[in-house]
VOPA-972747 format. One line per 3 residues: their letters; for each residue x, y, z of C-alpha. Coordinates in pm, 1 decimal, m for minus. Example, Ala and Ser with C-alpha at 12.3 -4.5 7.8 and 13.67 -1.06 7.14 Angstrom:
! VOPA-972747
AS = 1230.0 m450.0 780.0  1367.0 m106.0 714.0
END
This chain:
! VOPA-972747
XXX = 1993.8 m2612.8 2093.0  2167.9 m2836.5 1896.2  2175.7 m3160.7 1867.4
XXX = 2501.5 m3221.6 1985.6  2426.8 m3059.7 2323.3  2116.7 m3306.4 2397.7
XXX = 2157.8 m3555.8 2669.7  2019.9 m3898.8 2623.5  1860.3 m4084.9 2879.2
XXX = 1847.1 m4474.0 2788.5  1576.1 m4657.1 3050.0  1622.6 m5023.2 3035.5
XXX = 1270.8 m5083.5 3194.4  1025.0 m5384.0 3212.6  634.5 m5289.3 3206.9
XXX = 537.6 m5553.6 3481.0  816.8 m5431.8 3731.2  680.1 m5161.7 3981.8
XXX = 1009.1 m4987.7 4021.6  1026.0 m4885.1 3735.2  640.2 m4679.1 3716.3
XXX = 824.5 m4537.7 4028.7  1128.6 m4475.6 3825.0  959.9 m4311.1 3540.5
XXX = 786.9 m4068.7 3809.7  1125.4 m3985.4 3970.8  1293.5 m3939.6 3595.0
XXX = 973.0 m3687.9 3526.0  1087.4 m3528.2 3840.1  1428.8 m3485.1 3756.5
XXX = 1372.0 m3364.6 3441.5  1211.4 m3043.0 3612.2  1522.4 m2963.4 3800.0
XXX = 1724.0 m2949.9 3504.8  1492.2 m2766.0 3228.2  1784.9 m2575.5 3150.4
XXX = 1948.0 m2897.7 2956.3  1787.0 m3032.2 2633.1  1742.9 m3422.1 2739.3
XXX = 1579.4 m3669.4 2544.0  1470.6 m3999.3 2664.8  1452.2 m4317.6 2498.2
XXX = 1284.5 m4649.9 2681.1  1456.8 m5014.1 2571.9  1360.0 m5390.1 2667.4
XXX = 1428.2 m5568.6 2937.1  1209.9 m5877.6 3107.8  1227.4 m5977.6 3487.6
XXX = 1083.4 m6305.4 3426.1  1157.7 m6417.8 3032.0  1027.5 m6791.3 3178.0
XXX = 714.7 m6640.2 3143.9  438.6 m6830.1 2883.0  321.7 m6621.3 2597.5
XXX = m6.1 m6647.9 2766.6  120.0 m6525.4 3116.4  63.0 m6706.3 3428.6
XXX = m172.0 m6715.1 3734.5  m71.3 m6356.0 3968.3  m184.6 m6551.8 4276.6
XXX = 46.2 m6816.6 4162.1  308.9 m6632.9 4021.4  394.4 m6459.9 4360.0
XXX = 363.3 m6760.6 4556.1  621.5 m6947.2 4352.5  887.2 m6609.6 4353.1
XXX = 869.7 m6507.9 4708.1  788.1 m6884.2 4858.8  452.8 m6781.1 4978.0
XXX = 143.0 m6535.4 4920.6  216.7 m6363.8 5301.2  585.7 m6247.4 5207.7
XXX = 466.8 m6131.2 4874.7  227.3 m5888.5 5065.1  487.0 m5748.5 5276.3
XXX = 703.7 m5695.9 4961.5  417.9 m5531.7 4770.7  295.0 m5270.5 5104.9
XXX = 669.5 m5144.7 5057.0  598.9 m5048.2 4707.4  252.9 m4930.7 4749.1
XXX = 390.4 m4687.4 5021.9  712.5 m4549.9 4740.8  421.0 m4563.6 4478.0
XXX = 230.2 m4297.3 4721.3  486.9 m4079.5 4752.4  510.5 m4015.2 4373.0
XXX = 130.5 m4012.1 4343.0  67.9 m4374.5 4172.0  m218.3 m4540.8 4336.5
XXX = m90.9 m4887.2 4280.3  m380.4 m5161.8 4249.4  m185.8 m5479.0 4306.7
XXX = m555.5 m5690.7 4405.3  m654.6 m5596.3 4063.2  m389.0 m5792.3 3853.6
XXX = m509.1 m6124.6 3727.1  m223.5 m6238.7 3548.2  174.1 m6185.6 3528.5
XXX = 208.8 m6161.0 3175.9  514.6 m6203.5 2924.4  614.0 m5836.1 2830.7
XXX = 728.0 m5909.4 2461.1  469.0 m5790.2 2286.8  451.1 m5462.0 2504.1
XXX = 834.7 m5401.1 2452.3  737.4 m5450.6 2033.1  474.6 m5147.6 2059.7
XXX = 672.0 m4931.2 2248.3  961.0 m5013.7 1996.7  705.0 m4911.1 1738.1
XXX = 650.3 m4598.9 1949.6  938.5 m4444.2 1913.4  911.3 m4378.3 1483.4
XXX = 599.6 m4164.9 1628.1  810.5 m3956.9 1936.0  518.6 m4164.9 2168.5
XXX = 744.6 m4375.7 2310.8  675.6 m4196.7 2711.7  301.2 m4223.1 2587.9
XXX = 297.1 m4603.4 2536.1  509.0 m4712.4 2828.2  247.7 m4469.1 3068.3
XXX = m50.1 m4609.3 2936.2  116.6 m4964.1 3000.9  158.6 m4906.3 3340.2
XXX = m113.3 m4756.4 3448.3  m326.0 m5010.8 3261.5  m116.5 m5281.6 3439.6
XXX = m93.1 m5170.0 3758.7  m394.1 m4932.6 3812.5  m640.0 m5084.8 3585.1
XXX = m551.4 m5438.9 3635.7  m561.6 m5475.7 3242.8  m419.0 m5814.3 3084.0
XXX = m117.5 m5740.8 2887.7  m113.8 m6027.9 2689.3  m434.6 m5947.6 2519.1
XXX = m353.7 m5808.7 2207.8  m678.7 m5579.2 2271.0  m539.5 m5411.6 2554.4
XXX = m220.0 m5343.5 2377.0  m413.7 m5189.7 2069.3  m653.7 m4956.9 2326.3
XXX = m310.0 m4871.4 2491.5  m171.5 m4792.4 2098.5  m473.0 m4597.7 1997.6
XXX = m534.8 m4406.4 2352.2  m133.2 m4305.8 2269.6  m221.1 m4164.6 1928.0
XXX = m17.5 m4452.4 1687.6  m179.8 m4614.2 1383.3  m363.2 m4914.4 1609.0
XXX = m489.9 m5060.5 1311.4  m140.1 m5082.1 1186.8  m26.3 m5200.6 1567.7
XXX = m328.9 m5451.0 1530.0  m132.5 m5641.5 1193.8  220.4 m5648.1 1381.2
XXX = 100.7 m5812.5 1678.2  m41.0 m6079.6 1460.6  346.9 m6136.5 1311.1
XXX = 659.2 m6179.3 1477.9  728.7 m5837.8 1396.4  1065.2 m5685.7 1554.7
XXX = 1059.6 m6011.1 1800.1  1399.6 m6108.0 1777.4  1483.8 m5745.1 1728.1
XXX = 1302.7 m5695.0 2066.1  1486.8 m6048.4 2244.0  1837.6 m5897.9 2098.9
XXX = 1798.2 m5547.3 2254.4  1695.2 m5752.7 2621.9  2029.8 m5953.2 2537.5
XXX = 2215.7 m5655.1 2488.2  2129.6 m5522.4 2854.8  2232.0 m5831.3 3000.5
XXX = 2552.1 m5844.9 2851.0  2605.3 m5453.1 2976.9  2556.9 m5633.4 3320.7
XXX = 2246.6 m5551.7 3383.5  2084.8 m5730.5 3649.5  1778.0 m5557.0 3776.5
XXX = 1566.9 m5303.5 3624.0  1492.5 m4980.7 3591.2  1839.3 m4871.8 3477.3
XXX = 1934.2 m4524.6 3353.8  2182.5 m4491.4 3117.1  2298.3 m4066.7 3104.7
XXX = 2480.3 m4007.1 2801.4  2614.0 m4355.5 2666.0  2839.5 m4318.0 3003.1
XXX = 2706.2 m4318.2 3362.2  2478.4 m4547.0 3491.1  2238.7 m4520.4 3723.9
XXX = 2083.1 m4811.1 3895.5  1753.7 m4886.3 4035.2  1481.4 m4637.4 4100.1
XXX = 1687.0 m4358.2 4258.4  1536.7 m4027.5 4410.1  1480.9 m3718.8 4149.4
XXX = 1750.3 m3543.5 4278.4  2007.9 m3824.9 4230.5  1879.2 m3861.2 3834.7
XXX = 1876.9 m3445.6 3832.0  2237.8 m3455.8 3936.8  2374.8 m3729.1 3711.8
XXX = 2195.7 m3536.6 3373.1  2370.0 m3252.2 3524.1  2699.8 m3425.8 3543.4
XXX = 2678.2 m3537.6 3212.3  2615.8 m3208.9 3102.9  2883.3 m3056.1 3258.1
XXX = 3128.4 m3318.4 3158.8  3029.4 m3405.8 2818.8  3318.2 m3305.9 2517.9
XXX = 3239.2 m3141.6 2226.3  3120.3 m3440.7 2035.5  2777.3 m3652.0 2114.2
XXX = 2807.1 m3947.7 2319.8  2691.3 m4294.6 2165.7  2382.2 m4417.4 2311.1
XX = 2184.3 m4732.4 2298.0  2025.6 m4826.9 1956.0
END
């Protein structure tokens, strides 16, 4: 195919945010319904809490400050255990420690994408996050993650020393913002339709297709 008929998918996404592991399972869905289109996705920053210290904070205290007690922070979380099921991710919320500050993980999968490992990165994130119950502000989790992916971690082990692509990474979470948006994960189809939160296969399956269908001759501009 050629370049000009390949769809992007932009996923504004934020490593610590359930959703959007669901979301990535759903897009992986939808991409099976619609083999006959040449997509390629890209993943960009976003944070839910950019409060967050470098250092992260206390999980037991983090939900008890968000959702004004431990008890209704349960009853959020079974809700998301039970859409996590459905798409086969065995969520381990009693595992996680810490809420951590996901700059650093948006830098490596920035660095990702010069490799084509971007999906690689942002999988091994999650499922050391959220299955594992891995620290994501440890550098040394985030050079295992680069290493399991297949990137240069010795290179990935410099950069995280520096401020590497940091205000790079804080302009790209502005950018979303100023797009409007509010809550993540967000698909962006072809620099034009949106879709918003972590909607079924077949809704993501339709909206490539759409896209597809109603694209012109020339390429769309996506995200940078």
């Amino acid at each position: 195919m050629t370049e000009a008929a390949t769809i992007t998918v932009d996923v504004i996404s934020d490593v610590m945010c359930p959703w959007c592991y669901i979301g990535k399972r759903r897009l992986e869905a939808a991409l099976r319904q619609v083999t006959d289109i040449d997509v390629s996705v890209r993943w960009h920053p976003y944070q839910l809490d950019g409060t967050l210290p470098k250092e992260g904070k206390d999980r037991q205290q983090y939900l008890s400050d968000k959702f004004g007690g431990l008890n209704n922070a349960l009853s959020f979380y079974q809700q998301i255990e039970a859409a996590g099921a459905e798409e086969g991710i065995p969520f381990a919320f009693d595992r996680i420690r810490l809420s951590p500050n996901t700059l650093d993980c948006h830098r490596l999968i920035l660095w990702a994408r010069a490799d084509d490992l971007q999906d690689e990165v942002v999988e091994r994130l999650f499922k050391a996050y959220f299955i594992d119950g891995k620290d994501l502000t440890n550098p040394e989790t985030l050079v295992d993650v680069a290493q399991d992916a297949g990137m240069q971690s010795d290179l990935v082990e410099q950069l995280l020393e520096t401020d590497s692509d940091l205000e790079k990474t804080k302009k790209s979470i502005g950018q979303a913002q100023e797009m409007g948006v509010t809550g993540v994960p967000c698909f962006i189809i072809d620099g034009r339709f949106a879709v918003a939160g972590a909607e079924k296969a077949e809704t993501l399956a339709a909206a490539i297709r759409h896209a597809d269908e109603t694209r012109t001759a020339e390429p769309k501009q996506a995200m940078h």
